[in-house]
TORFI-797767 format. One line per 2 residues: number of its first residue (from 1); their letters; for each residue y, z, x of C-alpha. Coordinates in steps of 0.5 Angstrom, whole numbers, m for minus. Example, Ala and Ser with C-alpha at 12.3 -4.5 7.8 and 13.67 -1.06 7.14 Angstrom:
BEGIN
1	as	m9/16/25; m2/14/27;
This chain:
BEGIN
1	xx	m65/m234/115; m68/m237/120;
3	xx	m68/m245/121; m73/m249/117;
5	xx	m79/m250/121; m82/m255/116;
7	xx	m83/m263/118; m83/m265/111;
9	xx	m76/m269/112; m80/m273/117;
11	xx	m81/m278/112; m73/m279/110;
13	xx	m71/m280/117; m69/m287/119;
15	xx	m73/m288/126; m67/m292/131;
17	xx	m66/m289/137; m72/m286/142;
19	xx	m70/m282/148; m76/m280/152;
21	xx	m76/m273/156; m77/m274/163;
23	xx	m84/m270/165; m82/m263/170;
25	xx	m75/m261/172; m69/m265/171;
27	xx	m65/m261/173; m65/m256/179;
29	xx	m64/m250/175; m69/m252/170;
31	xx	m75/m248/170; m82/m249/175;
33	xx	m86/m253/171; m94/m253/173;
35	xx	m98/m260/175; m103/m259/170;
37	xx	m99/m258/164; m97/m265/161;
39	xx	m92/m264/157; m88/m270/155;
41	xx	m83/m271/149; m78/m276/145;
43	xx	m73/m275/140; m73/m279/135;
45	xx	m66/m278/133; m62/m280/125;
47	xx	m59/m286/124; m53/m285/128;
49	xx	m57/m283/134; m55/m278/139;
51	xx	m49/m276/137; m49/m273/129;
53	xx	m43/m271/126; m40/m264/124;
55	xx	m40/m262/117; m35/m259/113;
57	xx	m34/m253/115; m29/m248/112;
59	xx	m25/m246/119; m25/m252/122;
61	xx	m22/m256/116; m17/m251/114;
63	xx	m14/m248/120; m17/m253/126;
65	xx	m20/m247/129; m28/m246/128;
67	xx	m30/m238/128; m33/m240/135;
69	xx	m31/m233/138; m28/m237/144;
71	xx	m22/m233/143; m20/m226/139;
73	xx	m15/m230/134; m22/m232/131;
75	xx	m23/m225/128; m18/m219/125;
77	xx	m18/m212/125; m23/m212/131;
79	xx	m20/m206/134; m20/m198/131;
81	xx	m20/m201/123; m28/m205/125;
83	xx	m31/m198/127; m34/m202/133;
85	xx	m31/m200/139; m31/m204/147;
87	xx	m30/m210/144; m29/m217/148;
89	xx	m28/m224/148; m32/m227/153;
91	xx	m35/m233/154; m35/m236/147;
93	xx	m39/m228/145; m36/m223/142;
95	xx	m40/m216/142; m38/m209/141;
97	xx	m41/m203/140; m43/m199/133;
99	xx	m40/m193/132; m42/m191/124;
101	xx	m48/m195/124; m49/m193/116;
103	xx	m45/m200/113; m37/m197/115;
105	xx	m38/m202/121; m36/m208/119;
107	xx	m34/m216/123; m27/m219/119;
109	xx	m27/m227/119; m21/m227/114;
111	xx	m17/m222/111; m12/m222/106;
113	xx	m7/m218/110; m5/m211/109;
115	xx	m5/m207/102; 0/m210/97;
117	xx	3/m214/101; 6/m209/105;
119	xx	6/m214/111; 9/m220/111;
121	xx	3/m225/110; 4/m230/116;
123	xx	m1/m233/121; m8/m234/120;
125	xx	m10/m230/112; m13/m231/106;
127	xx	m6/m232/103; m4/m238/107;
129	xx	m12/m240/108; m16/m239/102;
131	xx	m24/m239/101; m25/m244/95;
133	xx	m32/m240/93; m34/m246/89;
135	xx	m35/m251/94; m36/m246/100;
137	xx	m42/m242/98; m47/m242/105;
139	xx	m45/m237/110; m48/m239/118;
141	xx	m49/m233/123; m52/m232/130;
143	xx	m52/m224/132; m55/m221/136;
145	xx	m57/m214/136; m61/m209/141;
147	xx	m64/m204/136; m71/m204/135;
149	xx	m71/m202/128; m72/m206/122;
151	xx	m64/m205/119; m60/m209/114;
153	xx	m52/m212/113; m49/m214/108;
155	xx	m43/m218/107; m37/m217/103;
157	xx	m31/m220/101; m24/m219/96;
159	xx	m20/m224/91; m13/m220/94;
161	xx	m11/m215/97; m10/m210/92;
163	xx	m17/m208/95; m20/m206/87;
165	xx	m26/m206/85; m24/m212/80;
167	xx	m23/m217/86; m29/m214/91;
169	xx	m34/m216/93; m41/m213/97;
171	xx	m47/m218/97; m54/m215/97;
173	xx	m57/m214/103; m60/m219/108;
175	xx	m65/m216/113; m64/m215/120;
177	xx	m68/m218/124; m69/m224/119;
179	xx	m75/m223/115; m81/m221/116;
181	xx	m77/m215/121; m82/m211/121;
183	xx	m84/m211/129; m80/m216/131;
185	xx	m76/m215/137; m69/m215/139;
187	xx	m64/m220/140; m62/m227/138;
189	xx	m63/m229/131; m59/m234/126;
191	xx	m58/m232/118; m56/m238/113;
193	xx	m54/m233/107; m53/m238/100;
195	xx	m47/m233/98; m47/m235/91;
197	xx	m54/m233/90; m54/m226/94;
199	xx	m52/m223/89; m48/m217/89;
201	xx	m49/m209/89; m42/m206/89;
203	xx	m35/m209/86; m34/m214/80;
205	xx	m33/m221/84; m38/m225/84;
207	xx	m38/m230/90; m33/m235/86;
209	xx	m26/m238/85; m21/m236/91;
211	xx	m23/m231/96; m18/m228/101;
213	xx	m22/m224/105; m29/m224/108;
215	xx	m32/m219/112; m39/m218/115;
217	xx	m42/m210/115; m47/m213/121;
219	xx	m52/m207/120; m53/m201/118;
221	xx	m60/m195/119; m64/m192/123;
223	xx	m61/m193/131; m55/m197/129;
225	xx	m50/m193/131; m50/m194/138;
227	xx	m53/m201/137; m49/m208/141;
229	xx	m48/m213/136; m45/m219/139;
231	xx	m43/m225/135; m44/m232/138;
233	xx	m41/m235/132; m39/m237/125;
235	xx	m39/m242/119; m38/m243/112;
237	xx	m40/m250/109; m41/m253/102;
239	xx	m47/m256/104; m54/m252/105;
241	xx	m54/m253/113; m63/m251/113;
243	xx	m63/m259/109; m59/m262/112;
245	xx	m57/m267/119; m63/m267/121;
247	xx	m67/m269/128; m74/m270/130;
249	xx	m76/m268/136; m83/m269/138;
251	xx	m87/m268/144; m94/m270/147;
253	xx	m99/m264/151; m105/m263/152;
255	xx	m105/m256/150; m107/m254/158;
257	xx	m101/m250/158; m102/m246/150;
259	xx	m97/m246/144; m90/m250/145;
261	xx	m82/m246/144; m77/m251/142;
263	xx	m70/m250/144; m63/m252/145;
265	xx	m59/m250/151; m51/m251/150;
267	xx	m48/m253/155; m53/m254/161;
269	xx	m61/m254/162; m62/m247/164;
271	xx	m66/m242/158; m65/m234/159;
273	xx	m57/m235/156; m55/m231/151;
275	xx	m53/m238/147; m59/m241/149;
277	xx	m62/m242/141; m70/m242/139;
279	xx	m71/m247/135; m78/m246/133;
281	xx	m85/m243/137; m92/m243/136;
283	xx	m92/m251/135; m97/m254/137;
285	xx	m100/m253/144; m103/m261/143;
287	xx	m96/m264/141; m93/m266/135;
289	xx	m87/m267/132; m81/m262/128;
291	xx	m75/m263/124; m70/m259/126;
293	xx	m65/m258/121; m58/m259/125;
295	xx	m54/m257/120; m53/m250/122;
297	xx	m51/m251/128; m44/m251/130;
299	xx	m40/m257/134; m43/m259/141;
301	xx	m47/m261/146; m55/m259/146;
303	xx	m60/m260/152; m67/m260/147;
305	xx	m72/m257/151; m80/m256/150;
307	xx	m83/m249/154; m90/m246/153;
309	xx	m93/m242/160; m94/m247/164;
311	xx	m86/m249/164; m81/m253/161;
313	xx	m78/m259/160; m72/m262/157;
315	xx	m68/m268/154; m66/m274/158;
317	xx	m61/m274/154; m56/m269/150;
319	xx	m55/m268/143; m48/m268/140;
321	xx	m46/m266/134; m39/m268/134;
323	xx	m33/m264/134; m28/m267/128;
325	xx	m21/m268/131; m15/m265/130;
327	xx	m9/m266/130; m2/m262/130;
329	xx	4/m264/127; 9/m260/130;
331	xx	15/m264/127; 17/m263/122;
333	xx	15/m256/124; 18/m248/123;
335	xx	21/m248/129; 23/m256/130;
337	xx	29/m257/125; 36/m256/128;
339	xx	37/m248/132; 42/m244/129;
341	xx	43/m240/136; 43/m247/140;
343	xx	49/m252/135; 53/m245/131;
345	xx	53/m241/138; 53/m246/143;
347	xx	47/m241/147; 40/m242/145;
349	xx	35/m235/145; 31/m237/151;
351	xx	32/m232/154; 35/m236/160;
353	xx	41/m232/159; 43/m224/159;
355	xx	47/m224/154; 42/m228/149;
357	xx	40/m220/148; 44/m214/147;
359	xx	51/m217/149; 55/m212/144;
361	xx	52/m207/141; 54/m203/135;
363	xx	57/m197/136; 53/m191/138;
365	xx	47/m197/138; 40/m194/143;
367	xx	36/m199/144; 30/m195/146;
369	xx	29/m199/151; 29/m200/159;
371	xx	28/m204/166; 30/m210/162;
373	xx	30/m217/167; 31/m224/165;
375	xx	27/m228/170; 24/m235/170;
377	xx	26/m235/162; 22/m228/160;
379	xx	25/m222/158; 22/m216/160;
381	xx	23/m209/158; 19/m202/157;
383	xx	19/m198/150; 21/m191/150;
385	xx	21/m186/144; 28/m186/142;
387	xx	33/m179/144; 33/m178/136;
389	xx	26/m176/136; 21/m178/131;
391	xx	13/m179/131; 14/m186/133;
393	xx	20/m191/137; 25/m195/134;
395	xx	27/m199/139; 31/m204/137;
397	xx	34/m211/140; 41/m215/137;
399	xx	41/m222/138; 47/m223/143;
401	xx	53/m229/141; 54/m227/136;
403	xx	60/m223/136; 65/m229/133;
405	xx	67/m226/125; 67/m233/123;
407	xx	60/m234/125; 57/m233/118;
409	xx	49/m235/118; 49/m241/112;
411	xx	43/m238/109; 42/m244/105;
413	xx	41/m248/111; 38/m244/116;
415	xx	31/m241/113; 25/m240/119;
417	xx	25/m235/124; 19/m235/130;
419	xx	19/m232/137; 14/m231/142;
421	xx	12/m224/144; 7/m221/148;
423	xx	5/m213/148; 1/m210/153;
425	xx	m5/m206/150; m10/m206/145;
427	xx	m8/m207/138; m8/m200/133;
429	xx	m4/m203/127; m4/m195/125;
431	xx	m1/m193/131; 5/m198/130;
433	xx	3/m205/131; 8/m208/128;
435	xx	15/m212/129; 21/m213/125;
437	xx	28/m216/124; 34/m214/120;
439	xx	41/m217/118; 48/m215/116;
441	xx	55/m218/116; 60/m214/121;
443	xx	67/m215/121; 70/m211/127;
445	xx	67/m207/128; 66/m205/121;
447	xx	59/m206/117; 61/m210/111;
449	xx	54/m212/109; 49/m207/109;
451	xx	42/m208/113; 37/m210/111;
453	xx	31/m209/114; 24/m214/114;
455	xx	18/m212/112; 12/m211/117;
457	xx	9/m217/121; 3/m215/125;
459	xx	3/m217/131; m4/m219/137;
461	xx	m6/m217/143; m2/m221/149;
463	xx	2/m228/148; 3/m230/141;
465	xx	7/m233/137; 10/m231/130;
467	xx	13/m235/125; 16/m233/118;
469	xx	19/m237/113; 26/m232/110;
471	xx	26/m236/103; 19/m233/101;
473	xx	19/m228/96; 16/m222/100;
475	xx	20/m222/107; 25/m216/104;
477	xx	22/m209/107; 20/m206/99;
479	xx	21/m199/100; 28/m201/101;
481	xx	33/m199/94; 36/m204/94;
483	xx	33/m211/95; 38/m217/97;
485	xx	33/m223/100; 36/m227/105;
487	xx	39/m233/100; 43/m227/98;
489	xx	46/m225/105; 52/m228/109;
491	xx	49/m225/116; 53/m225/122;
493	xx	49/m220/126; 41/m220/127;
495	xx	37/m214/129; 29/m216/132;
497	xx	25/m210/133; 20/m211/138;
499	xx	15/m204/136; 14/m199/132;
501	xx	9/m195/136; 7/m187/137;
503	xx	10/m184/142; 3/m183/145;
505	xx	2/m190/147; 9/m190/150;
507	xx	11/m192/154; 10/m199/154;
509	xx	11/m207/157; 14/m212/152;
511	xx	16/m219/153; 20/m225/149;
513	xx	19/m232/150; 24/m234/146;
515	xx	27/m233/139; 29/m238/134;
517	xx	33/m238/127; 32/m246/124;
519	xx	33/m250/119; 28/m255/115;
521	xx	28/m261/119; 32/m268/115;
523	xx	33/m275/115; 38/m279/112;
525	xx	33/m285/108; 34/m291/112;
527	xx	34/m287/118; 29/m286/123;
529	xx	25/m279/124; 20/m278/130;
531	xx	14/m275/128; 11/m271/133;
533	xx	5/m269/133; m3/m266/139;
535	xx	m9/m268/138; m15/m265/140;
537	xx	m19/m271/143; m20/m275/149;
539	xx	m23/m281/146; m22/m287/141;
541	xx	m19/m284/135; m16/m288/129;
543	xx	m10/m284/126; m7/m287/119;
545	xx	0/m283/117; 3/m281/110;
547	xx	8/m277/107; 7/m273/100;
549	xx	11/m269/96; 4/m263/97;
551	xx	m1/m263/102; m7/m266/97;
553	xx	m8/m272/98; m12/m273/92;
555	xx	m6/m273/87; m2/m279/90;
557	xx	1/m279/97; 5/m285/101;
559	xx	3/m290/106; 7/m290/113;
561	xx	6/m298/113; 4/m299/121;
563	xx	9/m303/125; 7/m304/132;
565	xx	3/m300/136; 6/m294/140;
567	xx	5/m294/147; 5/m286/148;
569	xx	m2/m287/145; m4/m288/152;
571	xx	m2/m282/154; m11/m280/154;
573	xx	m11/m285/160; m13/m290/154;
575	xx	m18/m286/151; m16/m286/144;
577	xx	m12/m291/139; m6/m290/135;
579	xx	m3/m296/131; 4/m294/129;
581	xx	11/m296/126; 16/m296/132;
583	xx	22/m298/130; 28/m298/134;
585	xx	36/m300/134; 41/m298/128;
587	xx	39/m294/122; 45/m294/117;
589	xx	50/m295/122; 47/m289/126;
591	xx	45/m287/133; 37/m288/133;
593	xx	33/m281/133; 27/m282/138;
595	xx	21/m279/139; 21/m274/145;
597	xx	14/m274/146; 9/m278/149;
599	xx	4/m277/142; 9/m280/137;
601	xx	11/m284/132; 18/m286/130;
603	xx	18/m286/122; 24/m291/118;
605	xx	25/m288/113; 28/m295/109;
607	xx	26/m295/101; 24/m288/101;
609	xx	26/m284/96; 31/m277/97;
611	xx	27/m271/96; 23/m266/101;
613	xx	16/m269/103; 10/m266/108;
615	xx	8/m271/114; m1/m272/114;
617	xx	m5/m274/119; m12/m277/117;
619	xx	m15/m278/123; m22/m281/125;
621	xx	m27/m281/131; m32/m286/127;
623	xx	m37/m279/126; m31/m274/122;
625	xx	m25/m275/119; m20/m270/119;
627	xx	m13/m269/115; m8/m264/118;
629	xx	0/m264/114; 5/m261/117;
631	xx	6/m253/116; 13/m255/113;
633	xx	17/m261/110; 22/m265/112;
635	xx	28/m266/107; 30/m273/106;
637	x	37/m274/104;
């Protein structure tokens, strides 16, 4: 529940840093701190000092991305399906307003994606990003509520997304505020939930083996329903965050001002915030000293204060709990290897061109769409509910160029799809908040191929970009009778069908970026290959480079050998080192590939076995070590 507000780790600490609190305001906007009131402080830090570093915690290791609600991509279905209505993103806070109030609202972190597959999985699900409950089990919340009344929440989580009771499960109860509620106020409180002993109610899956989906229903009961709920953040970790990095904070008074609250301010020296986080109240008005538990608080910087009635003072020095790096590899990548539409069609579809879309349409072809412009490489048109009728659009675009008869897609070649689009308006998926795309062979004018249709992909709210690998097994729309995959086709025609919405919510602005079909990036072995990759940091940072046949680096992986360093590794004004293989010149008689970006290794593939490999990244800033792979392989030839 609340943080541990036991000294009993003092004992374990190891005492090398002191930092010593300045008496009275540091800051301008600190609070008014009385004459009288001697309060002085010092944190005696861990080992490593101010600075401490993160624990593994499952967003931010898996997917790079910690659920720190700083955008709306941290959540899923937060809209209609959440029961929670007006929901923003603001200020690193979500909060929404409950509408049920009797447990049918809920806040999902992670899904499993639509019922049965009947959507492609892509993007950031449980099927891509699987919760291995064995190892993560403690789930981390700060939420606030604004009722009065003693409530409870539950939470609840799925195996797949069939959505059985087999594969369910709904935990026991957790108490709203945290225990004792009873004549507790509102507001801000953080919960540590151990979900391999909260039990369950509800389902036949216990918090073990893989989890695909994870929801919190935040409360329910008397007053609910009306009720603000805001959520500042989220984290699932391995380890029990209430006993583990911890800090001591003490301080001297001599209990003129009364008891003393202890805070941390994230960000700046000013108490009253909605992230400002109390670490523990009524200690001691005569000084003395607390552990704060760390463990439960997300990456970031924290001003440490210590308040009582007389006023308040602060750290002279921040603690920091360091931010791991990150690091994206983005080539190899989805969208990186070679473009059909660039070296096949001689035109990319970057829509710098009218003609990338709808320059020969089938016959009695209606795309449903209008106002279409193409400026500073955006398109943009405005949907409309189709002549033919129906409770829902079905505008439609065709990729333009391809008209040639002899201008086959190789199939075997050409196997990722990935586009850019922005849709205006709050996503209702139950209203049509989805994207297809179609393929079929036509020979003047005469379909000799049939089309085949895409399942669903759900798409988000604003700019996002979408990325669909045509060799998976679940891309061919299900309820078509007879099923061709994509290996099976010999296309010359595609089809991007930009919405499905009800004619209710028309009509409505939609943008494309660009839109690309690529094959898996390759290397001739002996050759050089750019590995190309973004790092989250701005400082040093040591990067060591591998290729592996998978992305467990446990079961065996391969060293790219360093050969000199690249000097793209200044591209931080310095702040970071990489020490990298550069190599130039002639590769089998083969013009050099060079990297085209400043964070970039050339990698020389000499003495590397053919086959299909992934690129990783183990990066380390001297307090975390992160490994990131490359969403895709590269195949070396």
């Amino acid at each position: 529940m609340m943080v541990d507000k036991s000294s009993s780790f003092l004992s374990k600490i190891l005492f090398v840093f002191v930092f010593v609190l300045l008496v009275g305001g540091i800051n301008g906007r600190s609070q008014a701190k009385s004459s009288i009131d001697p309060i002085s402080l010092e944190i005696i830090s861990s080992p490593t000092g101010s600075v401490l570093p993160e624990i593994d915690e499952f967003a931010t290791t898996k997917f790079g991305d910690p659920w720190d609600m700083n955008e709306a991509s941290d959540l899923a279905y937060y809209r209609s399906d959440s029961q929670i209505a007006n929901s923003t993103f603001a200020n690193g806070i979500y909060s929404g307003q409950m509408t049920n109030g009797q447990g049918g609202d809920r806040i999902t972190l992670l899904t499993a994606g639509s019922r049965n597959n009947a959507a492609m999985r892509v993007g950031k699900i449980g099927y891509n990003y699987p919760i291995n409950a064995d190892y993560y089990r403690y789930l981390t919340f700060r939420m606030y509520s604004n009722n009065t009344n003693c409530n409870s929440g539950l939470i609840m989580w799925f195996a797949d997304d069939s959505y059985s009771a087999a594969s369910q499960g709904i935990s026991n109860g957790f108490l709203v505020p945290p225990d004792p509620c009873i004549n507790q106020p509102s507001g801000w409180y953080t919960y540590v939930l151990d979900l391999k002993t909260i039990g369950i109610q509800q389902g036949q899956k216990p918090w073990s083996g893989i989890i695909r989906e994870l929801a919190m229903k935040p409360f329910a009961g008397t007053g609910a329903a009306g009720s603000t709920v805001k959520l500042d953040w989220v984290r699932l970790t391995a380890a029990d965050p209430r006993s583990i990095r911890p800090y001591t904070i003490q301080w001297n008074n001599d209990g003129s001002g009364g008891a003393v609250s202890l805070y941390a301010s994230p960000n700046n020296q000013t108490l009253g915030e909605d992230d400002d986080i109390l670490i523990a109240s009524n200690q001691s008005a005569n000084g003395g000293s607390f552990v704060f538990q760390t463990g439960v608080l997300p990456a970031g910087t924290y001003h440490i204060a210590v308040k009582n009635n007389s006023g308040t003072v602060w750290s002279s020095s921040p603690l920091i709990i360091n931010a791991p790096p990150q690091t994206t590899i983005t080539r190899p990548s989805k969208t990186s290897g070679e473009e059909y539409a660039a070296s096949v069609l001689g035109n990319a579809w970057d829509m710098n061109n009218p003609s990338d879309l709808n320059d020969v349409l089938p016959y009695a072809w209606e795309t449903c769409v209008t106002n279409e412009t193409f400026t500073a490489s955006i398109y943009k048109t405005t949907i409309l509910p189709c002549s033919t009728g129906g409770q829902y659009t079905d505008a439609r675009l065709i990729m333009g160029h391809m008209t040639a008869p002899d201008r086959n897609i190789d199939t075997d070649k050409y196997r990722y799809l990935s586009f850019r689009t922005h849709l205006d308006g709050t996503q209702d998926v139950s209203q049509g908040w989805v994207t297809r795309f179609g393929w079929w062979q036509d020979q003047g004018g005469v379909t000799t191929e049939l089309t085949m249709m895409s399942r669903d992909i759900i798409i988000l709210e604003g700019w996002n970009t979408y990325k669909v690998d045509l060799w998976a097994d679940d891309v061919v729309d299900e309820a078509i009778s007879v099923q061709r995959t994509w290996r099976n086709s010999t296309p010359n025609r595609l089809r991007f069908d930009p919405v499905e919405l009800h004619t209710s919510l028309l009509p409505r602005d939609f943008r494309i970026d660009w839109i690309k079909l690529t094959a898996m990036d390759e290397v001739n072995a002996g050759a050089v290959f750019p590995i190309e990759y973004t790092l989250s940091e701005n400082q040093n940072v040591s990067l060591n480079f591998f290729y592996d046949s998978d992305t467990n680096p446990d079961n065996g992986r391969f060293p790219i050998t360093p050969f000199t360093t690249h000097s793209a590794a200044l591209a931080f004004n310095q702040q970071y080192k990489v020490f990298l293989p550069l190599i130039r010149g002639q590769q089998n008689g083969q013009p050099p590939l060079s990297c085209g970006t400043d964070n970039c290794i050339e990698w020389n593939t000499s003495g590397v076995a053919g086959g299909t490999y992934y690129i990783c990244i183990e990066s380390n800033d001297g307090f975390n070590t992160s490994y990131r792979c490359s969403e895709v392989p590269l195949i070396v030839r």
